[in-house]
Backbone as numpy.savetxt, mean C-alpha at the origin, in Angstrom:
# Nx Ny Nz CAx CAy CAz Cx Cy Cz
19.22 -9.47 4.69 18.37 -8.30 4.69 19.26 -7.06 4.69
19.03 -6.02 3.76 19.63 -4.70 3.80 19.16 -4.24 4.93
20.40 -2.98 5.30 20.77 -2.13 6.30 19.49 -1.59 6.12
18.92 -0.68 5.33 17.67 0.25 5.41 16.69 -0.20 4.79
16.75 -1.26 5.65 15.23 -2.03 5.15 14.91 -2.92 6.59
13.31 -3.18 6.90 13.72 -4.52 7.92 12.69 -5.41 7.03
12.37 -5.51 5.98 11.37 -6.14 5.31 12.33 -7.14 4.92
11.82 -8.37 4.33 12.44 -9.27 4.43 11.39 -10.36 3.33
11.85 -11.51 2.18 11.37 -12.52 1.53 10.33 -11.80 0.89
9.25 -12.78 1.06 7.99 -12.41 0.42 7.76 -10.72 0.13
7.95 -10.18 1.14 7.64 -8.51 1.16 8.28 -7.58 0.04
9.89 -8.26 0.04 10.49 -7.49 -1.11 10.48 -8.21 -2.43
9.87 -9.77 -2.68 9.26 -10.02 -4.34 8.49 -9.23 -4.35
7.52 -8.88 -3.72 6.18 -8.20 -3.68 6.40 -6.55 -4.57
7.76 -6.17 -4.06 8.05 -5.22 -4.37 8.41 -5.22 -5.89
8.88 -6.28 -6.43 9.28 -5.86 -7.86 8.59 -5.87 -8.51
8.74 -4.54 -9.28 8.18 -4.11 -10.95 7.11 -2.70 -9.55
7.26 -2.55 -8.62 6.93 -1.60 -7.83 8.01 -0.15 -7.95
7.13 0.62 -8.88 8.03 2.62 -8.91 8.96 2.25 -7.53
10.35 2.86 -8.48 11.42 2.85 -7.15 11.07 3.69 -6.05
10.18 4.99 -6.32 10.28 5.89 -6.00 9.18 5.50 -4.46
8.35 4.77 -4.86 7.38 4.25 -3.96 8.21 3.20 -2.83
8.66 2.24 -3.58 9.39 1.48 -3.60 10.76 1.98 -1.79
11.14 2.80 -2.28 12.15 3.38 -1.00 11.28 3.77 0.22
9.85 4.21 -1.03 9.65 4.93 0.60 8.70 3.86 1.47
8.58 2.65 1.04 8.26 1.50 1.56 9.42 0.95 2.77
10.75 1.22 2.14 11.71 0.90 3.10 11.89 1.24 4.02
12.06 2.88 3.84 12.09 3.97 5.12 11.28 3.56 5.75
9.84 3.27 5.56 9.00 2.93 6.64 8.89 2.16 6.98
9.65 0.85 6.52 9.89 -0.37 7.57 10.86 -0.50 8.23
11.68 0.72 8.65 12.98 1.56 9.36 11.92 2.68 11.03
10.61 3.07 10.32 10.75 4.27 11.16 9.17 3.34 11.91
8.35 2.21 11.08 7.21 1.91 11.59 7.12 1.07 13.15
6.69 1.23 13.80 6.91 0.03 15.31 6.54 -0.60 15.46
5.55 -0.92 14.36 4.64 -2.17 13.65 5.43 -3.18 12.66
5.43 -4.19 12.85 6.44 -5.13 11.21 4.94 -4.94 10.92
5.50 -4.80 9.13 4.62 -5.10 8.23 4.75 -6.02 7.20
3.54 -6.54 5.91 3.59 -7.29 5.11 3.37 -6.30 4.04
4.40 -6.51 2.78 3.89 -6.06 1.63 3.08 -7.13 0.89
1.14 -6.30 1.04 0.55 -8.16 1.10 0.55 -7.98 -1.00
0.43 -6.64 -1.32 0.70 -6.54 -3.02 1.07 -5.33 -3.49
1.87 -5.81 -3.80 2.83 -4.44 -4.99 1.95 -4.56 -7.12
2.61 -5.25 -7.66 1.99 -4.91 -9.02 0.73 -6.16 -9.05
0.19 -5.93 -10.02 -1.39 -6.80 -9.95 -1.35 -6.23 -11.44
-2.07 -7.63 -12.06 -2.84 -8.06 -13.57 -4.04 -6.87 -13.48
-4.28 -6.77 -14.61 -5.62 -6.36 -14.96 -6.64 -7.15 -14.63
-5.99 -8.29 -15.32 -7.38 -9.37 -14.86 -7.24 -9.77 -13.32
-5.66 -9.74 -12.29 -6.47 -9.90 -11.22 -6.83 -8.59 -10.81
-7.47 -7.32 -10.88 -7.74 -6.68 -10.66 -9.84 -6.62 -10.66
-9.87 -6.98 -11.87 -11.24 -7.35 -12.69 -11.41 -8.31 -11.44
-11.09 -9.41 -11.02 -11.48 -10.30 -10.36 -12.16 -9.89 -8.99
-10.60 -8.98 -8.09 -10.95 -8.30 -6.82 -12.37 -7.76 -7.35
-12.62 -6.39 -7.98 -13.88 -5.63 -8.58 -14.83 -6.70 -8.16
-14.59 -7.57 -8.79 -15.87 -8.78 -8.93 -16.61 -9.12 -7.36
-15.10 -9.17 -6.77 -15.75 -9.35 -5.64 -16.62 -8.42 -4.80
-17.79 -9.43 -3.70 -18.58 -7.97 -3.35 -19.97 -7.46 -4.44
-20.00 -8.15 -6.31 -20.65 -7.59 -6.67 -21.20 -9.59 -7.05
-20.65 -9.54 -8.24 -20.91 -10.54 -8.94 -20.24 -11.73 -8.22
-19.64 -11.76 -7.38 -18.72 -13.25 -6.89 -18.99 -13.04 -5.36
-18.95 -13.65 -4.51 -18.74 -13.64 -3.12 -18.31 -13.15 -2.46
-18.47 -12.46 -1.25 -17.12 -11.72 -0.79 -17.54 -10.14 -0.23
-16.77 -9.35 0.43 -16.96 -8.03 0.76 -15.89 -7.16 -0.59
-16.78 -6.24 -0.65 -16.05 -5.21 -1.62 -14.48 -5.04 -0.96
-13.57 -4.86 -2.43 -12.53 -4.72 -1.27 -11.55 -3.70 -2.44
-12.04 -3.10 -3.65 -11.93 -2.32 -4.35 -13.34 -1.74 -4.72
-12.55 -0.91 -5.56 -13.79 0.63 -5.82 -13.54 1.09 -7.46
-12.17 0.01 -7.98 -12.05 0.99 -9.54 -11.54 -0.54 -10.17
-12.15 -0.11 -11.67 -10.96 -0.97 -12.17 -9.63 -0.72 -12.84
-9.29 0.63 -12.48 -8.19 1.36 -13.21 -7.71 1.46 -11.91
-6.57 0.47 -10.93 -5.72 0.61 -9.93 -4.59 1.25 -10.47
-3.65 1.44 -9.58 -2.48 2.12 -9.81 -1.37 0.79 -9.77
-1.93 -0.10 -9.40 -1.28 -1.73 -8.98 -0.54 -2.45 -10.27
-1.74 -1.67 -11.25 -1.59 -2.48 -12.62 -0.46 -1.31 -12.80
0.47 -1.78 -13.53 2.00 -1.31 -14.07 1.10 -0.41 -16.08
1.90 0.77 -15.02 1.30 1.73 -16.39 2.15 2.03 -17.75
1.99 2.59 -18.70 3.61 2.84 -19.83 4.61 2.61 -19.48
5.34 2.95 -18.64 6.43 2.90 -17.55 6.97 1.34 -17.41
5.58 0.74 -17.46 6.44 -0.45 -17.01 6.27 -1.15 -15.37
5.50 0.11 -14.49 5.79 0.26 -13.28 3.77 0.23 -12.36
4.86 -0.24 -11.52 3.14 -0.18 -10.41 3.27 0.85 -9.91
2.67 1.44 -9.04 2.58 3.11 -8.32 1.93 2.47 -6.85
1.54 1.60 -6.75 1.08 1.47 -5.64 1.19 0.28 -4.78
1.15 0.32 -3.26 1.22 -1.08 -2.72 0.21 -1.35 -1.43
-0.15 -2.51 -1.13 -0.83 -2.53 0.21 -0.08 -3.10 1.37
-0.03 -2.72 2.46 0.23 -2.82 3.49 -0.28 -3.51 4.49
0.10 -4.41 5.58 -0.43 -5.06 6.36 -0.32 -5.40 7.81
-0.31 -4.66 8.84 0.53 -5.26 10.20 0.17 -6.49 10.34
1.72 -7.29 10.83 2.06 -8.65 10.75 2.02 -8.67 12.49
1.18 -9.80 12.94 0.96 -10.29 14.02 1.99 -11.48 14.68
2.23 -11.62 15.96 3.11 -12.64 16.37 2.91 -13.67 15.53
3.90 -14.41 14.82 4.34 -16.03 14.21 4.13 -15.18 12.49
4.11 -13.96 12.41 4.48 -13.31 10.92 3.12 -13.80 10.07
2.14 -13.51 10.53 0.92 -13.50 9.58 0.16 -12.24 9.69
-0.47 -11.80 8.48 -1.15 -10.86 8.37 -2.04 -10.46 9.66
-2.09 -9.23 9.97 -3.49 -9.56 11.41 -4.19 -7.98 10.69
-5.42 -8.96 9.78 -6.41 -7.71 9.31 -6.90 -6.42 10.41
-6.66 -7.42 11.45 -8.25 -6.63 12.18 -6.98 -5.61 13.42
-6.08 -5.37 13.14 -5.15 -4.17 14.15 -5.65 -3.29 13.38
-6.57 -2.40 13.60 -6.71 -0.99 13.23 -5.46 -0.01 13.37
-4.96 -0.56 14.89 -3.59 0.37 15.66 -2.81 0.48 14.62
-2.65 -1.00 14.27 -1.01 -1.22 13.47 -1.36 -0.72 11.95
-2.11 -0.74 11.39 -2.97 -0.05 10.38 -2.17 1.85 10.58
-2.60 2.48 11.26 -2.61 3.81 12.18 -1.21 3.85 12.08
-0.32 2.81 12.80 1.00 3.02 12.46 2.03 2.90 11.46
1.58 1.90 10.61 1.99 1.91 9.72 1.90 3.34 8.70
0.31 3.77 8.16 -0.11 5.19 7.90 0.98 6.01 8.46
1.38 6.45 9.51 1.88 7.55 10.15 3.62 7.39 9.65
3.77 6.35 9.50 5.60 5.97 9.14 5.57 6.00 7.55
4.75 5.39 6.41 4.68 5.62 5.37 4.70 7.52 5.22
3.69 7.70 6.02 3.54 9.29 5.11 5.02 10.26 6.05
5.55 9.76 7.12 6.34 10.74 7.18 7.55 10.17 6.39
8.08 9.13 6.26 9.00 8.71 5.13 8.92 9.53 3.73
7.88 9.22 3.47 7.21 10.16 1.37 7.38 11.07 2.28
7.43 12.23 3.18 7.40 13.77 3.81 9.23 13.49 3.71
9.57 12.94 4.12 11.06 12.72 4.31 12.39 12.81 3.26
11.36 12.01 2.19 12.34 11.60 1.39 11.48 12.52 0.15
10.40 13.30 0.14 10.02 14.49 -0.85 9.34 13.83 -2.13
8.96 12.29 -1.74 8.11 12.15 -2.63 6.46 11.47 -1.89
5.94 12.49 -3.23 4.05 12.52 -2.42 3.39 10.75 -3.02
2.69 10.91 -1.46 1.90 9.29 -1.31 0.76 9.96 -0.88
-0.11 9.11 -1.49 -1.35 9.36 -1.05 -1.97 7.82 0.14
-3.09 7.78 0.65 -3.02 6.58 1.77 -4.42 6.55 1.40
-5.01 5.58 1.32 -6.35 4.96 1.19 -7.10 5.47 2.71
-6.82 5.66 3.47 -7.38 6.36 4.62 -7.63 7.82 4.68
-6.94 8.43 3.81 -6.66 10.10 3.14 -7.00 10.21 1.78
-8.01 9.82 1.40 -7.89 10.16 -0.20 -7.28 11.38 -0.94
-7.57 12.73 0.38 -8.36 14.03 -0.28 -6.93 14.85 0.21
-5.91 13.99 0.57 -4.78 14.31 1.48 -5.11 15.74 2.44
-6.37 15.78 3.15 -6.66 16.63 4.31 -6.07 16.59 5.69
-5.37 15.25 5.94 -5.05 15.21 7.08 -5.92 14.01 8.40
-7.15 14.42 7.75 -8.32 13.98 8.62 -8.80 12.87 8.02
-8.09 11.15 8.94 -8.34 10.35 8.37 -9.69 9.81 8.77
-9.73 9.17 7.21 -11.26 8.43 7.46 -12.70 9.10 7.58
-12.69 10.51 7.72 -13.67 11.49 7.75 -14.50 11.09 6.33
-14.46 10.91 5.39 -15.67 10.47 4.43 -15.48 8.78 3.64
-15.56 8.14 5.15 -15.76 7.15 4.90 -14.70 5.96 4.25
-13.67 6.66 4.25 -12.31 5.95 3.50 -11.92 4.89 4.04
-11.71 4.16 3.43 -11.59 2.57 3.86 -10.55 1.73 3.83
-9.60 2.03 2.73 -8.34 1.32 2.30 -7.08 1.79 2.94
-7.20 1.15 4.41 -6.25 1.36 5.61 -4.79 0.66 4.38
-5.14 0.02 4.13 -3.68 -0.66 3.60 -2.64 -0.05 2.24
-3.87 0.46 1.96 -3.16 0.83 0.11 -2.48 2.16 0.32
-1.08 2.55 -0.16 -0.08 3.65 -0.45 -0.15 3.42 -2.30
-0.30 4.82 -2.79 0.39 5.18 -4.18 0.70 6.20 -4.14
1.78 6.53 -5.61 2.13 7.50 -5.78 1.26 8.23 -6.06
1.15 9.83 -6.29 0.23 10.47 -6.74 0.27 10.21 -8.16
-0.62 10.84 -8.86 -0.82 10.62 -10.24 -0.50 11.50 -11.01
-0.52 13.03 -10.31 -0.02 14.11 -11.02 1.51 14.48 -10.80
1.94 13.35 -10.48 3.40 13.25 -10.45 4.17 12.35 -11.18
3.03 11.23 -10.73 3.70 10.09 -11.37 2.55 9.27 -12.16
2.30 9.80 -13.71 1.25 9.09 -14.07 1.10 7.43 -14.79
Protein backbone atom coordinates (compact mmCIF):
# COMPACT_ATOMS: atom_id res chain seq x y z
CA UNK A 1 0.00 0.00 0.00
CA UNK A 2 1.25 3.59 -0.88
CA UNK A 3 2.39 6.17 1.61
CA UNK A 4 -0.71 8.55 0.73
CA UNK A 5 -3.14 6.27 0.46
CA UNK A 6 -4.66 3.78 3.23
CA UNK A 7 -7.00 2.16 0.63
CA UNK A 8 -5.93 -0.97 -0.25
CA UNK A 9 -7.01 -4.22 -3.16
CA UNK A 10 -10.39 -4.12 -4.27
CA UNK A 11 -10.74 -0.21 -3.53
CA UNK A 12 -7.88 0.80 -5.80
CA UNK A 13 -9.11 -1.73 -9.03
CA UNK A 14 -12.19 0.10 -8.37
CA UNK A 15 -10.32 3.07 -9.06
CA UNK A 16 -9.10 2.43 -12.55
CA UNK A 17 -10.20 4.19 -15.64
CA UNK A 18 -11.45 6.70 -12.52
CA UNK A 19 -10.35 10.92 -13.60
CA UNK A 20 -6.96 11.15 -11.84
CA UNK A 21 -8.09 14.19 -10.69
CA UNK A 22 -10.99 12.55 -8.65
CA UNK A 23 -8.98 9.78 -8.29
CA UNK A 24 -6.23 11.68 -5.69
CA UNK A 25 -8.72 13.23 -4.08
CA UNK A 26 -10.11 9.80 -3.12
CA UNK A 27 -6.67 9.19 -1.58
CA UNK A 28 -6.28 12.27 0.43
CA UNK A 29 -9.38 11.22 1.96
CA UNK A 30 -8.48 7.93 2.89
CA UNK A 31 -5.39 9.86 4.67
CA UNK A 32 -7.62 12.56 6.47
CA UNK A 33 -11.16 10.21 6.90
CA UNK A 34 -11.47 8.33 10.62
CA UNK A 35 -13.73 6.12 8.96
CA UNK A 36 -11.93 3.17 6.53
CA UNK A 37 -13.75 3.20 3.54
CA UNK A 38 -14.78 1.01 0.43
CA UNK A 39 -14.48 2.24 -3.06
CA UNK A 40 -17.82 0.14 -3.58
CA UNK A 41 -17.67 1.76 -7.71
CA UNK A 42 -15.54 3.86 -9.67
CA UNK A 43 -16.39 3.39 -13.70
CA UNK A 44 -19.77 1.49 -14.64
CA UNK A 45 -21.22 0.23 -18.25
CA UNK A 46 -23.99 1.93 -19.65
CA UNK A 47 -25.75 -1.07 -19.54
CA UNK A 48 -24.84 -1.60 -15.91
CA UNK A 49 -26.11 1.61 -15.35
CA UNK A 50 -29.62 0.95 -17.37
CA UNK A 51 -29.85 -2.00 -15.05
CA UNK A 52 -29.32 0.00 -11.51
CA UNK A 53 -32.25 2.67 -13.27
CA UNK A 54 -34.24 -0.49 -13.61
CA UNK A 55 -34.12 -1.06 -10.33
CA UNK A 56 -36.96 0.33 -8.04
CA UNK A 57 -39.02 0.71 -11.35
CA UNK A 58 -39.28 -2.24 -13.63
CA UNK A 59 -37.10 -4.96 -11.57
CA UNK A 60 -37.12 -5.35 -7.81
CA UNK A 61 -35.49 -3.43 -5.47
CA UNK A 62 -35.34 0.26 -3.93
CA UNK A 63 -34.42 3.09 -6.31
CA UNK A 64 -30.90 3.58 -5.96
CA UNK A 65 -30.30 5.98 -9.04
CA UNK A 66 -32.16 8.93 -10.51
CA UNK A 67 -30.42 9.29 -14.22
CA UNK A 68 -29.33 7.33 -16.85
CA UNK A 69 -26.56 9.65 -17.90
CA UNK A 70 -24.09 8.90 -14.62
CA UNK A 71 -20.85 10.42 -14.49
CA UNK A 72 -19.65 6.57 -13.67
CA UNK A 73 -19.96 5.81 -17.31
CA UNK A 74 -16.37 6.98 -18.76
CA UNK A 75 -17.07 10.03 -21.08
CA UNK A 76 -14.76 11.13 -24.52
CA UNK A 77 -11.94 11.20 -22.24
CA UNK A 78 -11.93 7.85 -21.70
CA UNK A 79 -12.58 8.56 -17.96
CA UNK A 80 -15.23 8.12 -15.09
CA UNK A 81 -15.79 11.41 -13.01
CA UNK A 82 -17.29 9.77 -10.33
CA UNK A 83 -17.16 7.22 -7.41
CA UNK A 84 -19.21 5.77 -4.48
CA UNK A 85 -18.14 5.48 -1.20
CA UNK A 86 -18.81 3.24 1.68
CA UNK A 87 -17.84 3.04 5.52
CA UNK A 88 -16.31 -0.36 6.07
CA UNK A 89 -17.41 -1.99 9.34
CA UNK A 90 -15.26 -4.35 11.68
CA UNK A 91 -14.04 -7.73 9.52
CA UNK A 92 -13.90 -5.01 6.24
CA UNK A 93 -17.46 -5.20 4.90
CA UNK A 94 -19.53 -2.57 3.69
CA UNK A 95 -21.87 -1.26 6.72
CA UNK A 96 -24.79 0.58 4.62
CA UNK A 97 -26.62 1.67 7.50
CA UNK A 98 -23.53 4.13 9.46
CA UNK A 99 -25.08 7.31 8.55
CA UNK A 100 -21.97 8.67 10.97
CA UNK A 101 -19.38 7.08 8.78
CA UNK A 102 -21.35 8.25 5.70
CA UNK A 103 -20.98 12.10 7.49
CA UNK A 104 -17.37 11.32 7.78
CA UNK A 105 -16.38 10.21 5.03
CA UNK A 106 -18.48 13.49 3.21
CA UNK A 107 -16.49 15.85 5.47
CA UNK A 108 -12.78 14.26 4.45
CA UNK A 109 -13.70 13.91 0.68
CA UNK A 110 -14.84 17.59 0.43
CA UNK A 111 -12.03 19.03 2.49
CA UNK A 112 -9.38 17.01 0.45
CA UNK A 113 -11.16 18.45 -3.31
CA UNK A 114 -10.97 22.06 -0.88
CA UNK A 115 -7.32 21.02 -0.38
CA UNK A 116 -6.04 19.89 -3.30
CA UNK A 117 -8.36 22.78 -5.53
CA UNK A 118 -10.27 20.44 -7.32
CA UNK A 119 -14.32 20.81 -7.11
CA UNK A 120 -16.48 17.58 -6.00
CA UNK A 121 -19.72 17.65 -5.74
CA UNK A 122 -21.39 14.88 -2.91
CA UNK A 123 -24.73 13.26 -3.49
CA UNK A 124 -25.76 14.66 -0.07
CA UNK A 125 -25.03 18.40 -1.55
CA UNK A 126 -26.27 18.46 -4.89
CA UNK A 127 -26.73 22.33 -4.96
CA UNK A 128 -23.16 22.61 -3.21
CA UNK A 129 -25.04 24.93 -0.37
CA UNK A 130 -23.43 23.51 2.39
CA UNK A 131 -26.70 22.28 3.93
CA UNK A 132 -26.72 18.65 3.68
CA UNK A 133 -29.64 16.73 2.77
CA UNK A 134 -32.05 19.79 3.06
CA UNK A 135 -34.04 18.76 -0.25
CA UNK A 136 -34.13 15.44 0.22
CA UNK A 137 -30.68 14.25 -1.19
CA UNK A 138 -29.96 10.87 -0.82
CA UNK A 139 -26.71 9.62 -2.38
CA UNK A 140 -24.63 9.66 0.92
CA UNK A 141 -22.05 7.64 -1.08
CA UNK A 142 -21.53 9.13 -4.58
CA UNK A 143 -18.46 11.95 -5.14
CA UNK A 144 -17.99 13.48 -8.86
CA UNK A 145 -16.24 15.80 -10.46
CA UNK A 146 -18.15 18.76 -11.42
CA UNK A 147 -19.19 18.92 -14.93
CA UNK A 148 -18.40 22.41 -15.71
CA UNK A 149 -14.97 21.54 -15.14
CA UNK A 150 -14.67 18.39 -16.06
CA UNK A 151 -17.13 17.39 -18.75
Amino acid sequence: MAANTRLAGVSLRRLEGVHPHLAKVVHAASLLSPVPFLVVEGVRTAERQRELYAQGRTKPGKKVTWTLESRHIPGPDGLGKAVDLCPLAAGGKADWNNVNGFMEIGKAMMNAAMNLGIPVRWGWDWDGDRKLREQGETDGPHFELLKARYP
